[in-house]
N, C-alpha and C positions, 0 to 999 in steps of 0.2 A: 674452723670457726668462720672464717671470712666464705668459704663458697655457702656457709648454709647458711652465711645472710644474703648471698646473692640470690639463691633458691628461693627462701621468703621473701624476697623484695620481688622478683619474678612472678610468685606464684597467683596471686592478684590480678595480674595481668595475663597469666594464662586465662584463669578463669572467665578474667572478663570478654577476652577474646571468645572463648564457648558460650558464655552465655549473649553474645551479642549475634551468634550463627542462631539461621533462621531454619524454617522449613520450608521448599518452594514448591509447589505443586505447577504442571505443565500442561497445559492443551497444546499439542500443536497443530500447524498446517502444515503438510508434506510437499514434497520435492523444494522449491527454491526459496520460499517463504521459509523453512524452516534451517536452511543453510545461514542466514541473518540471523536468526533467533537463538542460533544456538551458542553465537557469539557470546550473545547477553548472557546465557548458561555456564558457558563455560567461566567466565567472569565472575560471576555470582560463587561457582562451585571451588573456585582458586582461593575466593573472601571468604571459604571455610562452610557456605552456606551448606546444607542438606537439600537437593535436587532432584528431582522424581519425574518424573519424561512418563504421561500416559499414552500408550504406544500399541494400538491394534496389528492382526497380526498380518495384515494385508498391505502394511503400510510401507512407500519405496525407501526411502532415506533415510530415516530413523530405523536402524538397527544394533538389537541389543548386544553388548559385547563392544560394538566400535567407540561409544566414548566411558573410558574408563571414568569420570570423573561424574557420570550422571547413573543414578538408579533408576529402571526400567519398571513402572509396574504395566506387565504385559494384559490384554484381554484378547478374547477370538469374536470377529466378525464372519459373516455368514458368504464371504464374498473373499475370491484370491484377489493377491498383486498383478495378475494378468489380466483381470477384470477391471481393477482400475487403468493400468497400461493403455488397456483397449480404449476405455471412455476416455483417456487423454489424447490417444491418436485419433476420436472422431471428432473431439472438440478443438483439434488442432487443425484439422483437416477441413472442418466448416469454418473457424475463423479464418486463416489463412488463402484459400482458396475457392469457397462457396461464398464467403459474406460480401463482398465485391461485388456479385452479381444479384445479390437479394433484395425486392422489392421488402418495403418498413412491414407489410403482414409477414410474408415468407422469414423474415428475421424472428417477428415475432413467435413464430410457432417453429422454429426453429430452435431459439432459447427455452423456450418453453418447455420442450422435450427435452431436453441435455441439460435444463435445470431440475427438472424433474429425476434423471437420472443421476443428477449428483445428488439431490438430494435423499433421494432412495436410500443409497450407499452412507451418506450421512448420517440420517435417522439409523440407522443399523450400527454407524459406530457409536452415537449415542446413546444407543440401548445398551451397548457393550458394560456401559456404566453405570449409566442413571439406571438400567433394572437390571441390576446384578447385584443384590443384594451385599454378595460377601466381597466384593471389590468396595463396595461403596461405604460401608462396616470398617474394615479395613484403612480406609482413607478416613472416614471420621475417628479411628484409633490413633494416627500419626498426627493428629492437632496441624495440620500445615498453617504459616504465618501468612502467604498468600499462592492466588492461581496466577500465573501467567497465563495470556491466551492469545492466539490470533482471531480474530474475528470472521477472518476468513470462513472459517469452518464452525459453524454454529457449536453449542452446547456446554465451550466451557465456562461463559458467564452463569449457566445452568449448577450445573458441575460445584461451583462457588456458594450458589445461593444457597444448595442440598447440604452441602457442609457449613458452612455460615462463614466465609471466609473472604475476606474484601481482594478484588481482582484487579491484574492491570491488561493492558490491550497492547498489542506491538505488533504496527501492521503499514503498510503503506496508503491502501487507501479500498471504501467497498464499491462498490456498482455507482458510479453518478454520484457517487460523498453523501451516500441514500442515508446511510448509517452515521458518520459524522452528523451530517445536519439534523437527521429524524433523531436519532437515541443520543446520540453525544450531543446536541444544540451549538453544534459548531456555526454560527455567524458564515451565511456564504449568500450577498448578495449578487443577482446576476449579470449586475451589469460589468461588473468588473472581475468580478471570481469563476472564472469558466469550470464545466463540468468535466469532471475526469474523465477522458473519452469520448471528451466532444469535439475534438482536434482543434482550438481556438488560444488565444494568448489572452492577458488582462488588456489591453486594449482592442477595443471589439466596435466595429461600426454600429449603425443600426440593425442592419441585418444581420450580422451576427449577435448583438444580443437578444435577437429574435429568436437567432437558433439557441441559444445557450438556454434562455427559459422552455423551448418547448422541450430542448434536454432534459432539463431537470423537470419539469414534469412527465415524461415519457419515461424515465428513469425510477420518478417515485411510483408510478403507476407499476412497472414493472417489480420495483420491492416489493410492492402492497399486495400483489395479486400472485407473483411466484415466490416469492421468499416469505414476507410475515403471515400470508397463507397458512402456508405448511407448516409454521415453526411458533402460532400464535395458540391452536388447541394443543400442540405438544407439552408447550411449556405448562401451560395451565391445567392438562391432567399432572402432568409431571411433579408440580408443589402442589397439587390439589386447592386451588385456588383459581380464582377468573384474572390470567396475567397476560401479557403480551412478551414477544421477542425483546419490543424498545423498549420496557419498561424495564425489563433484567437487564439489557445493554445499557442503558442509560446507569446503573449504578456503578458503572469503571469507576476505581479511584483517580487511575489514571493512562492517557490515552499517547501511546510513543508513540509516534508518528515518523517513519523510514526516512524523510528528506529533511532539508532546512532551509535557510533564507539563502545560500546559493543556488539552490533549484527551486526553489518557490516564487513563485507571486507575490510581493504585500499583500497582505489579507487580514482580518480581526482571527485574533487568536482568544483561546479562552487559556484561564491558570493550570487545567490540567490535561493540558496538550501540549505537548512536550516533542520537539523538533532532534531525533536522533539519526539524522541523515551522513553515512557512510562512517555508522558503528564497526562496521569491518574491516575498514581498509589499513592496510601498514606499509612500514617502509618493504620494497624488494629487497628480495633474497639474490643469494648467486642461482642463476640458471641450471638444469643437469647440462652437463658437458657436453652432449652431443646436441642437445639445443643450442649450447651457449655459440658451439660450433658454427651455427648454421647462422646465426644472426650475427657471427662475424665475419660469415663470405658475404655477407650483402656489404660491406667497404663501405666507403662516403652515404652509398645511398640509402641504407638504413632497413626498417624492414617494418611491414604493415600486419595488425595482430586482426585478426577475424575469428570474431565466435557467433552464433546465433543461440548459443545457450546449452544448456543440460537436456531439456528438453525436445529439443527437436532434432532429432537425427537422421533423418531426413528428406532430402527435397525432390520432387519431380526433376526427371533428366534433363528437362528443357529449361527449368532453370537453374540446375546446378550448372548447365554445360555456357548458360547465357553470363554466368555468374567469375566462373572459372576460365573462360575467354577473355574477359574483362580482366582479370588480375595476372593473366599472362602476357602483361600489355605494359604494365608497370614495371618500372626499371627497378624498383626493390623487392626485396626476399618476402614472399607472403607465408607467414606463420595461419594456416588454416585450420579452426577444430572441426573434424566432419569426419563423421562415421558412417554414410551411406555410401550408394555407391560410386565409386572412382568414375569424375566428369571423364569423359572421352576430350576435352577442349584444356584437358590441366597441362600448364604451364611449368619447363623446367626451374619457375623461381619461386613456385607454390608447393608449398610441405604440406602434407595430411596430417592431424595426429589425432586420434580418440578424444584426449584431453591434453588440456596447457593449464601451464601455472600462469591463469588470467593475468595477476596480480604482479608478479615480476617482471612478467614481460611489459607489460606497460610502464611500470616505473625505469625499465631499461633505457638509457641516455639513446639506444641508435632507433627508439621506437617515434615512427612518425605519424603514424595513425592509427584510429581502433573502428572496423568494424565491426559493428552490432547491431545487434535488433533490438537492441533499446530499455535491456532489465533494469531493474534498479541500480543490481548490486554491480555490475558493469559501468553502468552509467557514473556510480559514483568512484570506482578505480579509475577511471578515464580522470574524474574533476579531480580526483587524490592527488595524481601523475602530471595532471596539466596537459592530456592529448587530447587532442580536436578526434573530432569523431565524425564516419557516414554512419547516418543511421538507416537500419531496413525493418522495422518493425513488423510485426508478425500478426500479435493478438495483445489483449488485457490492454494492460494500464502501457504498455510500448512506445504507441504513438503519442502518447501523453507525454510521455516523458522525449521522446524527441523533439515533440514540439519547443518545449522548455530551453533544451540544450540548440535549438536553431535560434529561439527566439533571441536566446543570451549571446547567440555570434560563434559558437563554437564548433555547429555540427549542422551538415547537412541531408536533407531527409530525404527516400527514394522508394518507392512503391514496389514492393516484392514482384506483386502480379502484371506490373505497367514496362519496368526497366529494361531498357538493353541494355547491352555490350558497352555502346557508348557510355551513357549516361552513368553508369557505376566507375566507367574511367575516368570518366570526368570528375566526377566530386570527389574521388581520392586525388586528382592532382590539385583541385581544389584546396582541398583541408591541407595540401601539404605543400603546396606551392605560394598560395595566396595567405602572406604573412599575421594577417585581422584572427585568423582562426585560430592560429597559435597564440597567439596575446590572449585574445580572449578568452583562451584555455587558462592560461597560466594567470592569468587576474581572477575568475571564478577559482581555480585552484587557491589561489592565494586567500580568496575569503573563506575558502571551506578552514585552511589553517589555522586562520585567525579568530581563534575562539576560547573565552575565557577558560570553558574547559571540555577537553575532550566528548565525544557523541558517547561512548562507550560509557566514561566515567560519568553522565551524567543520566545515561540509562538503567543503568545501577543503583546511583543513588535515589531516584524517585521508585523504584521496586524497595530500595531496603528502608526508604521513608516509610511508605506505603507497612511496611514487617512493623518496623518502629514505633508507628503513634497508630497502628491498626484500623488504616486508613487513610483518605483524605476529604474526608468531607466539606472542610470547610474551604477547600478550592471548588467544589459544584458551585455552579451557578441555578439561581433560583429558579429558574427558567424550565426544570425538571418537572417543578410541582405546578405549571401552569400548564391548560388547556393550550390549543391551537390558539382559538379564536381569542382567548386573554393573551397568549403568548405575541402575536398582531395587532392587541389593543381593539381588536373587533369590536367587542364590547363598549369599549369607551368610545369609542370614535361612531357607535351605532347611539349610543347617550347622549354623545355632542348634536349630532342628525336628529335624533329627536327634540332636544331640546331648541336645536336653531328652528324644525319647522314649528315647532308650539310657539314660541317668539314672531316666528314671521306670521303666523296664523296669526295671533293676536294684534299684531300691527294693521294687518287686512282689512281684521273686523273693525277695527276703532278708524281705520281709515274711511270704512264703508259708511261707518256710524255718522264720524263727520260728515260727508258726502251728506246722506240724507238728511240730517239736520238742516244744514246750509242749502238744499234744494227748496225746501216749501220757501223760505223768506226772501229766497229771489222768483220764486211764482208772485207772493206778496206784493214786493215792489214791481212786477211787469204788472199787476191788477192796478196797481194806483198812480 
């Protein structure tokens, strides 16, 4: 009698547990954008939700079968994973080491071409969906509650509108914050809000906010002519209707955004922009043993963690060998990730390994500093951990974000293509000798802790808001449904302009009016 009233007193709350799981539908962006994202998934997928990952079959990271806890709806794109590889080794290869030397045209028609080619490949995964009828059937048969998407890679704000299902965005940041300010009406004035990739801090001379506004228009220019280009008659055959990219981007419920007020600028924010910066990171783990080994022969002096990312694996011999000089120089153990080939200049205190557990080894008590090239999701293990950092930035959003972590006192910055031997010695003994860096680490550290509630938990909750009230509308700002020129007051402020010269006009004439009045009566009195 008693367990079957336990049963019925339960059973309520099973149900409401079921009925409160959602269905999540998935866009993503591949290789390191979607190592973050999957965070938030797997999150979601633990809170019981229903998850669905759309997953081309070209695609490097996302593969079916490795997360148990996400459903895969698979499609075929007309293009291999060796074809994307390749467009990532050219585009890594002209950032890296051709963009240095490029005059502002040669960049231009450089991006131009590689934007072109991403987007090539893009529209092709797109079609994978938007015209594949019985995928798209399919997906409008599972009712999903919402799309996640990155923005990164165009089509799943599309993807949403086709099913009619309100979307959220989880990304760090687009070309020049083209997207933020143009479709999400994110507030970014220039005197103080510098461009993403315009290597400048919120205090800017005059010349430098010279450069930051010709950023941002050089920037928008470039959205408008390569990106909403290509992706403005797409959409608009696509719903059969005359629509734009920013007007589907513009309808995000809600807008995550990868960092937070330990690595950002003050800046106006809007209601649904939502700051989830270092959703990933956790306490360390114990080390594998023969690592744990190797960062116990470094004794007192500890040991220096280097990754340049998933990504790039690797470097010209002249600078791996300029690189690996430099760290055979340093009296602690260097934990190196690098997969190319063995520097001829490697140091008996520098280990190789394919990959490291980023994430442990920096929360490790003997770890004294983190080189990097500057990713997010490094950058934010580093602020987790409290380690000062060299930064050697590569490409994308890199130097942006080193800039941030120099500005704040934490990490020093060093030009791939410029550095020798010396100068990379130098700022690891810098960051680990010179006490300001470490403070400084562990004080940003300390504010990233310091928050009402986790990045994670609170990435969550504005997606299962979003499931909940089917929606967020009433965080947009109005600002959606105005033109440019209203959105700037043009209008009003071209009314006020008119209205002051009809006033000054009229003052003129009545002036002039007088005048002549008062001239004949002084001819008058000169006659008498």
């Amino acid at each position: 009698m008693f367990r079957t009233g336990v049963f019925l007193l339960l059973l309520p709350i099973c149900f409401l547990n079921t009925a409160s799981a959602g269905k999540v539908l998935v866009w993503p962006t591949d290789a390191s954008h979607f190592l973050n994202l999957k965070i938030i998934l797997e999150e979601l997928a633990h809170k019981g939700h229903d998850v669905t990952v759309l997953a081309h079959s070209a695609i490097m990271i996302v593969g079916t079968g490795r997360i148990s806890s996400f459903k895969f709806e698979n499609f075929s794109v007309p293009f291999t994973k060796e074809k994307v590889e390749e467009f990532l080794d050219d585009f890594f290869s002209f950032w890296i080491y051709d963009l240095p030397k490029m005059s502002y045209w040669e960049f231009y028609e450089r991006t131009k071409w590689l934007t072109r080619e991403q987007q090539a490949m893009e529209v092709l995964m797109c079609d994978g969906v938007v015209k594949n009828e019985t995928i798209l059937k399919k997906l409008k048969e599972k009712k999903f509650d919402v799309l996640v998407s990155d923005p990164f890679t165009p089509c799943g704000e599309l993807i949403a509108e086709l099913l009619g299902v309100p979307f959220v965005y989880s990304f760090r940041f687009s070309m020049g914050n083209s997207m933020e300010r143009l479709c999400g009406q994110l507030p970014a004035p220039f005197s103080y809000v510098p461009g993403s990739m315009a290597d400048l801090s919120d205090k800017m001379s005059f010349v430098e906010r010279l450069k930051n506004m010709n950023f941002y228009i050089f920037q928008d220019v470039l959205y408008s002519l390569l990106f909403a280009g290509q992706w403005d008659p797409y959409y608009s055959e696509a719903l059969g209707r005359p629509t734009t990219l920013c007007e589907i981007m513009g309808k995000a419920e809600i807008w995550l955004i990868r960092t937070y007020w330990d690595f950002e600028y003050p800046r106006p924010l809007l209601p649904n922009f939502e700051f989830v910066g270092g959703l990933h990171c956790k306490p360390a783990k114990p080390l594998p043993e023969d690592m744990e080994k190797v960062v116990q022969s470094s004794r007192e002096h500890g040991i220096v963690v280097f990754s340049l990312g998933s990504m790039v694996k690797n470097l010209t011999d002249e600078r791996s060998n300029v690189i690996a000089s430099a760290l055979s120089q340093l009296p602690q153990t260097v934990i190196w990730r690098y997969s190319g080939k063995r520097p001829a200049t490697l140091g008996k205190n520098t280990v190789l390994y394919d990959w490291i557990p980023q994430n442990d080894l920096l929360g490790h008590p003997k770890t004294k500093a983190f080189i990097t090239h500057g990713g997010t999701n490094g950058i934010y293990e580093a602020i987790y951990h409290g380690v000062p950092m060299v930064g050697i930035p590569l490409f994308a959003d890199q130097p942006d974000n080193i800039i941030h972590m120099k500005t704040k006192g934490m990490a020093v910055m060093l030009d791939i293509n410029k550095m020798e031997s010396k100068d990379l010695l130098d700022a690891v003994n810098t960051v680990i000798n010179n006490p300001s860096y470490k403070e400084n680490a562990m004080r940003i550290s300390q504010i990233h802790h310091d928050q009402p509630v986790k990045p994670l938990d609170r990435a969550v909750f504005w997606i299962e808001f979003v499931m909940r009230h089917k929606g967020a509308k009433h965080l947009r700002p109005a600002s959606h449904d105005l033109t440019w020129y209203q959105y700037h007051c043009l209008d009003v402020i071209g009314f006020l302009l008119f209205c002051f010269f009809i006033i000054l006009y009229i003052i003129i004439k009545m002036f002039s009016f007088c005048c002549r009045k008062c001239r004949p009566a002084r001819r008058k009195q000169k006659k008498h």
